[in-house]
TIPA-918676 format. One record per residue (C-alpha): residue number from 1; residue in one letter; chain; x, y negated, z. Coordinates in steps of 0.1 Angstrom, whole numbers, padded with zeros to 4 digits. Example, Ala and Ser with C-alpha at 12.3 -4.5 7.8 and 13.67 -1.06 7.14 Angstrom:
residues 2
<site n="1" res="a" chain="A" c1="0123" c2="0045" c3="0078"/>
<site n="2" res="s" chain="A" c1="0137" c2="0011" c3="0071"/>
END
This chain:
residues 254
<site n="1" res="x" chain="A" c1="-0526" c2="0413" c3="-0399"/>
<site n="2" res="x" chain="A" c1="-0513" c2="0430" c3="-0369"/>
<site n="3" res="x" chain="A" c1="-0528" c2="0461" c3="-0375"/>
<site n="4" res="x" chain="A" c1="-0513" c2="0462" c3="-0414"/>
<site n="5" res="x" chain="A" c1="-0478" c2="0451" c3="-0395"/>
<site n="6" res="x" chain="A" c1="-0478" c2="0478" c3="-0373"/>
<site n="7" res="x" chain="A" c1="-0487" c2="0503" c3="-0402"/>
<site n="8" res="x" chain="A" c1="-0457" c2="0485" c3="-0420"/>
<site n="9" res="x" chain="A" c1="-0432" c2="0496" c3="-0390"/>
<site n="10" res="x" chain="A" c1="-0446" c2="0530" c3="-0384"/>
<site n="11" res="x" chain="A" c1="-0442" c2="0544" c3="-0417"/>
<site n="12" res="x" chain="A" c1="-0402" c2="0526" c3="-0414"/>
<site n="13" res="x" chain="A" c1="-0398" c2="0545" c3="-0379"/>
<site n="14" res="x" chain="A" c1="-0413" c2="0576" c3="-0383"/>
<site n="15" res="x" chain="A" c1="-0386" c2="0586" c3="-0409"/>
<site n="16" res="x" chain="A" c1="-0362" c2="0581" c3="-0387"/>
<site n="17" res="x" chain="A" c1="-0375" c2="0594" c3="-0356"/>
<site n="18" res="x" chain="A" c1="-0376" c2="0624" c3="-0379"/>
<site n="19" res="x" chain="A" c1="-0342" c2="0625" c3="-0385"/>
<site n="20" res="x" chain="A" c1="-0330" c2="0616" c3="-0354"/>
<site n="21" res="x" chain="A" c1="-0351" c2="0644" c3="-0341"/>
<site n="22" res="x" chain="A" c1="-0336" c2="0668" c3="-0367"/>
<site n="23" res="x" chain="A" c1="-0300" c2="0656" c3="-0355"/>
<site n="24" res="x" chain="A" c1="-0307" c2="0665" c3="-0322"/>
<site n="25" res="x" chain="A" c1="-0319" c2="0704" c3="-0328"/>
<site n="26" res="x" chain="A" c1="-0289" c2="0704" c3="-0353"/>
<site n="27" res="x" chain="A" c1="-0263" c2="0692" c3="-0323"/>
<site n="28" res="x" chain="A" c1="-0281" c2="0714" c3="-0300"/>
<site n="29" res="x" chain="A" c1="-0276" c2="0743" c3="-0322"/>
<site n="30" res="x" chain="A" c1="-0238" c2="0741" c3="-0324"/>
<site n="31" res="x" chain="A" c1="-0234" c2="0739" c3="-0289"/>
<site n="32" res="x" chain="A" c1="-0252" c2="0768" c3="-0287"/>
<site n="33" res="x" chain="A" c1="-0232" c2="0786" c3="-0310"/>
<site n="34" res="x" chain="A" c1="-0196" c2="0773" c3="-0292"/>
<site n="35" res="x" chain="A" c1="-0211" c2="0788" c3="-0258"/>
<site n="36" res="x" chain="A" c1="-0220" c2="0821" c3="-0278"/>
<site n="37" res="x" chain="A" c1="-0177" c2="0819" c3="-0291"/>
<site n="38" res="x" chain="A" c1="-0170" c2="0817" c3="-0256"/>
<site n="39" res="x" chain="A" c1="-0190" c2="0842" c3="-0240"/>
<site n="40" res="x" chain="A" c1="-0179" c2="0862" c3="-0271"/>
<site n="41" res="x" chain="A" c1="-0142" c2="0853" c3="-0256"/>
<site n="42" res="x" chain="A" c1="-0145" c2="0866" c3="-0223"/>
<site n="43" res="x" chain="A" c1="-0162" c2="0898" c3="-0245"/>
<site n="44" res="x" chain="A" c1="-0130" c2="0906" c3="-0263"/>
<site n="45" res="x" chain="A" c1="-0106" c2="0901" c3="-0229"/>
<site n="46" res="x" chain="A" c1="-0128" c2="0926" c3="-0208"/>
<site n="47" res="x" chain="A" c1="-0129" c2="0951" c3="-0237"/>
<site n="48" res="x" chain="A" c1="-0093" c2="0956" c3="-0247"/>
<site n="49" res="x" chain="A" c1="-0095" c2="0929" c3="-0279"/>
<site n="50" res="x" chain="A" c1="-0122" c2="0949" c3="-0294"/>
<site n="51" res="x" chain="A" c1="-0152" c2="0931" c3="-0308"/>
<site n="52" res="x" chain="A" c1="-0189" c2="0941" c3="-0298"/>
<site n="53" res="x" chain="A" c1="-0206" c2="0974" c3="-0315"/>
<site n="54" res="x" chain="A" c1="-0241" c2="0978" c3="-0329"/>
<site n="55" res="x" chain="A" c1="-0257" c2="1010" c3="-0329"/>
<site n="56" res="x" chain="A" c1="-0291" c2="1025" c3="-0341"/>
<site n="57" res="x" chain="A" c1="-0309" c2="1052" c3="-0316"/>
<site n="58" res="x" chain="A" c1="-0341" c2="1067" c3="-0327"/>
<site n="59" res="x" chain="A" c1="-0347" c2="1039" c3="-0354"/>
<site n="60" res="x" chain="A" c1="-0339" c2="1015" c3="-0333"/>
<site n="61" res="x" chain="A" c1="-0310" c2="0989" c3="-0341"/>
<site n="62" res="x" chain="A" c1="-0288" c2="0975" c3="-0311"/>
<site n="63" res="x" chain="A" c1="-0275" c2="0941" c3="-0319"/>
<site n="64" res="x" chain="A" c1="-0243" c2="0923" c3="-0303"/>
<site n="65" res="x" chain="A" c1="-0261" c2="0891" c3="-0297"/>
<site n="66" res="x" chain="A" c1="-0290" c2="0911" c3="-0282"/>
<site n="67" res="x" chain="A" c1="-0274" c2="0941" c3="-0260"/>
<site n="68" res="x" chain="A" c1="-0240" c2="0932" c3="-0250"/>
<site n="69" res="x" chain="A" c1="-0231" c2="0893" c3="-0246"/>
<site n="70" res="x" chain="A" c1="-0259" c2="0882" c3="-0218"/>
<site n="71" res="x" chain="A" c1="-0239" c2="0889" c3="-0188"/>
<site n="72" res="x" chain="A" c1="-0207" c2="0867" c3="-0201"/>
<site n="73" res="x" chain="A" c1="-0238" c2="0839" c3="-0216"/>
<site n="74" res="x" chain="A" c1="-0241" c2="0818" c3="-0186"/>
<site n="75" res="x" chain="A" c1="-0282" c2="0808" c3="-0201"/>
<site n="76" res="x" chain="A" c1="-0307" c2="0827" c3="-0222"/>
<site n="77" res="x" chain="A" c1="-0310" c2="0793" c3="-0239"/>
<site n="78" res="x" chain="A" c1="-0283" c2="0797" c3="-0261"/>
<site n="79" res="x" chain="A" c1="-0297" c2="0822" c3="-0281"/>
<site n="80" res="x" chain="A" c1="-0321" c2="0804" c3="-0295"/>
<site n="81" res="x" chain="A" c1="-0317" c2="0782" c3="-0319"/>
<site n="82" res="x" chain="A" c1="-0341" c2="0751" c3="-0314"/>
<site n="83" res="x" chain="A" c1="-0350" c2="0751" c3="-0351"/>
<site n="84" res="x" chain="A" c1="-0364" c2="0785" c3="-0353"/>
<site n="85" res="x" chain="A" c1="-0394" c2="0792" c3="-0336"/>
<site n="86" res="x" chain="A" c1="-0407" c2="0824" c3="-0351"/>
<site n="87" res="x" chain="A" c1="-0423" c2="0851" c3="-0330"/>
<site n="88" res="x" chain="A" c1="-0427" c2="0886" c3="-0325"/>
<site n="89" res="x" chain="A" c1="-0391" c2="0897" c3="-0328"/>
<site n="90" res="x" chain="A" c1="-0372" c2="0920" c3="-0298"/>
<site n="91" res="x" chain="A" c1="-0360" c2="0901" c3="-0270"/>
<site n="92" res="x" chain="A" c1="-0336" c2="0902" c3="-0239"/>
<site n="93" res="x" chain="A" c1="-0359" c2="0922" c3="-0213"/>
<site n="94" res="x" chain="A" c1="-0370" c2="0946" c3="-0248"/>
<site n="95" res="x" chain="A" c1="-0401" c2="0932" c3="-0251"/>
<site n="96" res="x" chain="A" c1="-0415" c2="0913" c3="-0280"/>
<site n="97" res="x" chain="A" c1="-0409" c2="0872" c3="-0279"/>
<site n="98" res="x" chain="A" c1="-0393" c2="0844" c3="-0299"/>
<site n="99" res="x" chain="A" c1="-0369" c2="0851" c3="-0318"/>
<site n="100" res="x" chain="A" c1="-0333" c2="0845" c3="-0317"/>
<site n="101" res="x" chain="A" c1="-0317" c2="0816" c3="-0336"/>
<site n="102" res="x" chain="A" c1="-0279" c2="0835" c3="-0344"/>
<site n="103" res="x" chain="A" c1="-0265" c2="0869" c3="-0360"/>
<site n="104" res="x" chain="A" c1="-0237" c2="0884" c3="-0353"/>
<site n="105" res="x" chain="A" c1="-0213" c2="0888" c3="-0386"/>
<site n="106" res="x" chain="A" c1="-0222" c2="0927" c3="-0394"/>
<site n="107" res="x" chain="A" c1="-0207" c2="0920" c3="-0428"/>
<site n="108" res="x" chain="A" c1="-0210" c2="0900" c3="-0462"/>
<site n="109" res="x" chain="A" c1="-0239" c2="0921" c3="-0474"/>
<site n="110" res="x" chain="A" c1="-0245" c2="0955" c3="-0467"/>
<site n="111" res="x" chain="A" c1="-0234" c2="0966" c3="-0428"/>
<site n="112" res="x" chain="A" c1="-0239" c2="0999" c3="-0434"/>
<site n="113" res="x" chain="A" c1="-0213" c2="1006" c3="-0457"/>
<site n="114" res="x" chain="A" c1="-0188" c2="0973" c3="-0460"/>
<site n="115" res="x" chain="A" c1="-0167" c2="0977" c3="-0432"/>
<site n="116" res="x" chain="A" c1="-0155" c2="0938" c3="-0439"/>
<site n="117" res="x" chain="A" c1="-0171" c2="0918" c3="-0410"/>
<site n="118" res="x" chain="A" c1="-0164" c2="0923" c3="-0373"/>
<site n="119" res="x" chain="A" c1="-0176" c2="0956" c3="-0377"/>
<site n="120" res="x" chain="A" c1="-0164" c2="0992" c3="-0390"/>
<site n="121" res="x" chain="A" c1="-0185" c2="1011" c3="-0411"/>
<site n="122" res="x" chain="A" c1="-0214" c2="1031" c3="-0392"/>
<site n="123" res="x" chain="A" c1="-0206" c2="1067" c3="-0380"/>
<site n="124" res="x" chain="A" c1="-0225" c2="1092" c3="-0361"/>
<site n="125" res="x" chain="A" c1="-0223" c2="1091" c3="-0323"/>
<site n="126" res="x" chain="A" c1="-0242" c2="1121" c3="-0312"/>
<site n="127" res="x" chain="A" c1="-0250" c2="1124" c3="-0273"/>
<site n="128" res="x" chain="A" c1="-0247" c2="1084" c3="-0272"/>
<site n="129" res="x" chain="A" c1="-0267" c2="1069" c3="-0297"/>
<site n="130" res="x" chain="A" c1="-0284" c2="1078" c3="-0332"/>
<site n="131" res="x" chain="A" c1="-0254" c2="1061" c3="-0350"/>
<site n="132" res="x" chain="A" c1="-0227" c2="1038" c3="-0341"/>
<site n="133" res="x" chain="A" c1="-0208" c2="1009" c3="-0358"/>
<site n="134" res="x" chain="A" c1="-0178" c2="1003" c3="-0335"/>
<site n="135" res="x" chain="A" c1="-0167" c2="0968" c3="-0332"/>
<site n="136" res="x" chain="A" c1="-0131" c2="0959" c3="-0348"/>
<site n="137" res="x" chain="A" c1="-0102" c2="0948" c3="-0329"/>
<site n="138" res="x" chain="A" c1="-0093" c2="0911" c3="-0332"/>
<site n="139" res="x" chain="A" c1="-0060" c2="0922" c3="-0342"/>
<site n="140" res="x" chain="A" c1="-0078" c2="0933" c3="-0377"/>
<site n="141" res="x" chain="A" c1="-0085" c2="0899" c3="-0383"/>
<site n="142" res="x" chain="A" c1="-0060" c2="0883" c3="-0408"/>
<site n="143" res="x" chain="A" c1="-0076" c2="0847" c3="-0406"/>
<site n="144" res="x" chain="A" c1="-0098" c2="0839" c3="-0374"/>
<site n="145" res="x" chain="A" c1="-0104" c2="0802" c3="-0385"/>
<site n="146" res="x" chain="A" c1="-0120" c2="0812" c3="-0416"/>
<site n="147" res="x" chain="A" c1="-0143" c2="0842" c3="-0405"/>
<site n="148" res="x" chain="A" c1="-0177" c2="0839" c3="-0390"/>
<site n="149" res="x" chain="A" c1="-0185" c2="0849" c3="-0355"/>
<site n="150" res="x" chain="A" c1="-0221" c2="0842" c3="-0353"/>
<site n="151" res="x" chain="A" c1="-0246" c2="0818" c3="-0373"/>
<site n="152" res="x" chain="A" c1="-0280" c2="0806" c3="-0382"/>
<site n="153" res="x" chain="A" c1="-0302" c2="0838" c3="-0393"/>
<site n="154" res="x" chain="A" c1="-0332" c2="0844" c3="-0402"/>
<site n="155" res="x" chain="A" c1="-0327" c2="0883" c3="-0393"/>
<site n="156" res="x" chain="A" c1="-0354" c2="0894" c3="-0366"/>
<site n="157" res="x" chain="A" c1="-0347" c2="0937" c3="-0351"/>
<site n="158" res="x" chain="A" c1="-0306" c2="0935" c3="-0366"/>
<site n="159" res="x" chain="A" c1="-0301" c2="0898" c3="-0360"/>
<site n="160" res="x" chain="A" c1="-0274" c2="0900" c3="-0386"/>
<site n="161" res="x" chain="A" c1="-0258" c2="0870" c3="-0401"/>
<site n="162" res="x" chain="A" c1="-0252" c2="0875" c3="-0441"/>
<site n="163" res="x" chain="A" c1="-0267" c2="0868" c3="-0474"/>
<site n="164" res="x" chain="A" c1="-0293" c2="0885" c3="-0473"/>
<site n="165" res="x" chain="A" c1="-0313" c2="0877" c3="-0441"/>
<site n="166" res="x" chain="A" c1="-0304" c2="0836" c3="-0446"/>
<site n="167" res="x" chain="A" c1="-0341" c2="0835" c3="-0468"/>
<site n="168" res="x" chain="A" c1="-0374" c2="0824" c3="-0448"/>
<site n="169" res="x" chain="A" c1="-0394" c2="0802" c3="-0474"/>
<site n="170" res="x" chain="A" c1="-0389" c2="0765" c3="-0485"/>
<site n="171" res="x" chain="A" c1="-0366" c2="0745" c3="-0456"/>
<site n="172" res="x" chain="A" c1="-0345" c2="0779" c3="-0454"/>
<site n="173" res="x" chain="A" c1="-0319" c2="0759" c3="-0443"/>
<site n="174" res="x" chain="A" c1="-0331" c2="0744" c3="-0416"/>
<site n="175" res="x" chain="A" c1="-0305" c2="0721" c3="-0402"/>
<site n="176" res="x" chain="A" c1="-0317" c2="0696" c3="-0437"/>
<site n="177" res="x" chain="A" c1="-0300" c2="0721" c3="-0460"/>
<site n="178" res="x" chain="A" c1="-0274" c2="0732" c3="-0443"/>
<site n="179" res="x" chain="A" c1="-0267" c2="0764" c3="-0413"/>
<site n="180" res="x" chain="A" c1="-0241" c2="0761" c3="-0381"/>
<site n="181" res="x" chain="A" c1="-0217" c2="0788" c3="-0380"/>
<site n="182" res="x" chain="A" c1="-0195" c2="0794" c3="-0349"/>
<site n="183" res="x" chain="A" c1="-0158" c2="0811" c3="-0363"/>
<site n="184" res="x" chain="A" c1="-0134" c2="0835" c3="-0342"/>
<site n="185" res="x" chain="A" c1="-0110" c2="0812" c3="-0333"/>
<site n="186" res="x" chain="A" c1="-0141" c2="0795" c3="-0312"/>
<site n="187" res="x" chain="A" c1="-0145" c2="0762" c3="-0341"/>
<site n="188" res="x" chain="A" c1="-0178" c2="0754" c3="-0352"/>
<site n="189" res="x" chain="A" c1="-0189" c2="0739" c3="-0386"/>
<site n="190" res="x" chain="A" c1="-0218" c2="0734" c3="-0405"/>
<site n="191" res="x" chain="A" c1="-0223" c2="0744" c3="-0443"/>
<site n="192" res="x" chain="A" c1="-0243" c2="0736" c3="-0472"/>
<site n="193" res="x" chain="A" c1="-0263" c2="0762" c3="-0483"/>
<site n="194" res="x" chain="A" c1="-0279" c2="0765" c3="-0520"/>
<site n="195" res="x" chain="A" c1="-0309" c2="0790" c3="-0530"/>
<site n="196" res="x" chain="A" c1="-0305" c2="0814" c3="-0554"/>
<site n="197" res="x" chain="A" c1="-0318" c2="0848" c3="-0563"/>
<site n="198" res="x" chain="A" c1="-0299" c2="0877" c3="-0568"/>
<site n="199" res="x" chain="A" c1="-0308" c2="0905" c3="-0599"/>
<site n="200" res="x" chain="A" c1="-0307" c2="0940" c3="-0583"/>
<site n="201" res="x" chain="A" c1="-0279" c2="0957" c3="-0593"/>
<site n="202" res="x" chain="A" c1="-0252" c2="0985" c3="-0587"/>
<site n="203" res="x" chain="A" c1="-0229" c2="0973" c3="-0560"/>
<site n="204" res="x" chain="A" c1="-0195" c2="0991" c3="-0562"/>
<site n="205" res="x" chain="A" c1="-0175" c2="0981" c3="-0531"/>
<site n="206" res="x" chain="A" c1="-0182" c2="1007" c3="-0505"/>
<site n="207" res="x" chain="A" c1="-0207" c2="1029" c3="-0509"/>
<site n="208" res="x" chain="A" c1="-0207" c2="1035" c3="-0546"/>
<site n="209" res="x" chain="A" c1="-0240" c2="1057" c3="-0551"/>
<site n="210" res="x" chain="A" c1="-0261" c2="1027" c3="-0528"/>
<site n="211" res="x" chain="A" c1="-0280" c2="1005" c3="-0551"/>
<site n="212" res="x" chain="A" c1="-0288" c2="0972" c3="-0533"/>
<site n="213" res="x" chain="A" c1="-0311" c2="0947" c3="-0537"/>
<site n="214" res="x" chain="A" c1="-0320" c2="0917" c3="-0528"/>
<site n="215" res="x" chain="A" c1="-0343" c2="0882" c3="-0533"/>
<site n="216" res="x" chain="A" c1="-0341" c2="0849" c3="-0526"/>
<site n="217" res="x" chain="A" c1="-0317" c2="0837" c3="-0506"/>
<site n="218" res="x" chain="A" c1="-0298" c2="0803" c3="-0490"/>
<site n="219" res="x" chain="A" c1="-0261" c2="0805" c3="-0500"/>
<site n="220" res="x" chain="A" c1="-0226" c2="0795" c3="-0492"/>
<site n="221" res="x" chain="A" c1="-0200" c2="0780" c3="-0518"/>
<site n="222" res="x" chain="A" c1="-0184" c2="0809" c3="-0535"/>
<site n="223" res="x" chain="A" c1="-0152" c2="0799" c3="-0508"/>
<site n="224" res="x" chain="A" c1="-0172" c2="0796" c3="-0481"/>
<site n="225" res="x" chain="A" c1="-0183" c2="0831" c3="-0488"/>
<site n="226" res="x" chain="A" c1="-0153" c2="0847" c3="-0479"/>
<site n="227" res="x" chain="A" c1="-0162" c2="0838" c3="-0439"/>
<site n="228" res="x" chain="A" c1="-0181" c2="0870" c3="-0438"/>
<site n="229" res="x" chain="A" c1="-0148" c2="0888" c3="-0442"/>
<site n="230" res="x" chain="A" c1="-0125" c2="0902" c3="-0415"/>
<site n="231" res="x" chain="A" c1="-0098" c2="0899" c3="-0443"/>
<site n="232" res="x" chain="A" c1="-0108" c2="0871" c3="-0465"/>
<site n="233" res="x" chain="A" c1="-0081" c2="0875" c3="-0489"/>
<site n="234" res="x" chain="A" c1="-0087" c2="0914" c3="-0493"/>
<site n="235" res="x" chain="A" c1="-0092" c2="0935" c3="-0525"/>
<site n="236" res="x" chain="A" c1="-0127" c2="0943" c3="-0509"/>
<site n="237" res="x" chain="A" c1="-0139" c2="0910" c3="-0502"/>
<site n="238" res="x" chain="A" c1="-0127" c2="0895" c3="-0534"/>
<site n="239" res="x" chain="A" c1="-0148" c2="0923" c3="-0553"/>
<site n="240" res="x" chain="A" c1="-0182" c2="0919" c3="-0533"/>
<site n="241" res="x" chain="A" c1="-0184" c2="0877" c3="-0537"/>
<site n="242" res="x" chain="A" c1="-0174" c2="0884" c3="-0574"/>
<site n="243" res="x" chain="A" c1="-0199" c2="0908" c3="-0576"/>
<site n="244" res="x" chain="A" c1="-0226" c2="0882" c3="-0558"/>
<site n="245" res="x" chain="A" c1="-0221" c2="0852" c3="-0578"/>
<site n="246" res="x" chain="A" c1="-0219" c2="0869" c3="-0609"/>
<site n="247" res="x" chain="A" c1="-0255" c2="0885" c3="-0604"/>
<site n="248" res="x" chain="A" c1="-0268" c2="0854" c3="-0588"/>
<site n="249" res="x" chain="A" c1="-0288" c2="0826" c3="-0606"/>
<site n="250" res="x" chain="A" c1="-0290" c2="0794" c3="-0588"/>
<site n="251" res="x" chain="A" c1="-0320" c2="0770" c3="-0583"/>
<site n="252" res="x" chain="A" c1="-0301" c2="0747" c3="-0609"/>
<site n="253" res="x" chain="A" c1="-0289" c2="0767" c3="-0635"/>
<site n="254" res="x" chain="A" c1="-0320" c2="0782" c3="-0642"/>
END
């Protein structure tokens, strides 16, 4: 009797010590992420408002989250995200080790030729690096509480934040369907994510001749999409979310 009575209350608990667990990576993550707007803060005041540039050298890609924002971090900790623990991706010292929980907002979906996150479109920076993609100025930025800063990725060399690199198997979303997202203005939030696949396809907005595609992925609401947008209410950004959804078939429409 005591045995089947224990049995009873174990499989009651252990739900809950599961989600009570999950809450805690979850709140753990978002504090993370409002450190990263912070250190992301004193960024922008040492640099003359300008936001943080990637560049490639050699093959190589240097990412924001990766090169440039240690020194104003305060803790390595805060770059990973305590529901990812993937290995083998670049780290801090260069070497290989776990990867990083956050991307930096290179752009909605193509960095290399959008322009529309918090980065311009890549150039050629000879005698400095391979190529360059200069950070924006945060005076670019027509609405800072509604475009991303950093977020939950799945990106590894890049760490990028955008549709493409949310996609990692079932439990993509790993926060219990949903990803943390830190905005300029410094807010966090988390947002629902749904899975969907996207037909390859020609995509028009920026580089016209590029054909892009793509497979599954975890995605925003069609609103919440504009966030990867410097200027959420541009011509641009309208085009490339009208372009998504309307070559994307969701998990329940199919």
């Amino acid at each position: 009797m005591v045995i089947a009575i224990i049995a009873i209350l174990a499989a009651i608990l252990f739900p809950v010590f599961a989600q009570a667990k999950e809450a805690a990576k979850k709140t753990t993550c978002a504090s993370n992420l409002r450190q990263l707007g912070n250190a992301e803060a004193l960024y922008l005041a040492d640099h003359d408002d300008a936001y943080q540039p990637a560049y490639v050298s050699e093959g190589t890609y240097g990412s924001p989250v990766r090169n440039q924002l240690q020194r104003y971090a305060g803790s390595d900790e805060i770059f990973y995200c305590p529901g990812r623990a993937d290995a083998g991706c670049m780290n801090l010292d260069g070497g290989q080790g776990r990867c990083y929980g956050y991307g930096y907002n290179w752009g909605f979906y193509n960095p290399w030729d959008d322009g529309i996150g918090l980065l311009k479109p890549v150039m050629p920076a000879p005698g400095i690096h391979d190529f360059i993609l200069p950070g924006k100025p945060g005076s670019e930025l027509t609405a800072p509480s509604t475009t991303f800063l950093y977020g939950d990725t799945w990106s590894t060399e890049e760490y990028r934040l955008a549709v493409f690199e949310q996609w990692n198997g079932a439990g993509s979303a790993r926060h219990s369907g949903r990803l943390n997202y830190v905005y300029a203005d410094g807010h966090c939030k988390s947002l629902a994510q749904r899975h969907g696949v996207t037909r390859p396809d020609q995509y028009v907005v920026g580089n016209k001749a590029r054909t892009h595609e793509i497979g599954e992925g975890d995605t925003l609401s069609p609103t919440d999409l504009t966030s990867y947008c410097s200027a959420p209410e541009s011509s641009d950004c309208t085009q490339i979310v009208a372009w998504f959804l309307a070559n994307t078939t969701f998990d329940n429409e199919k």
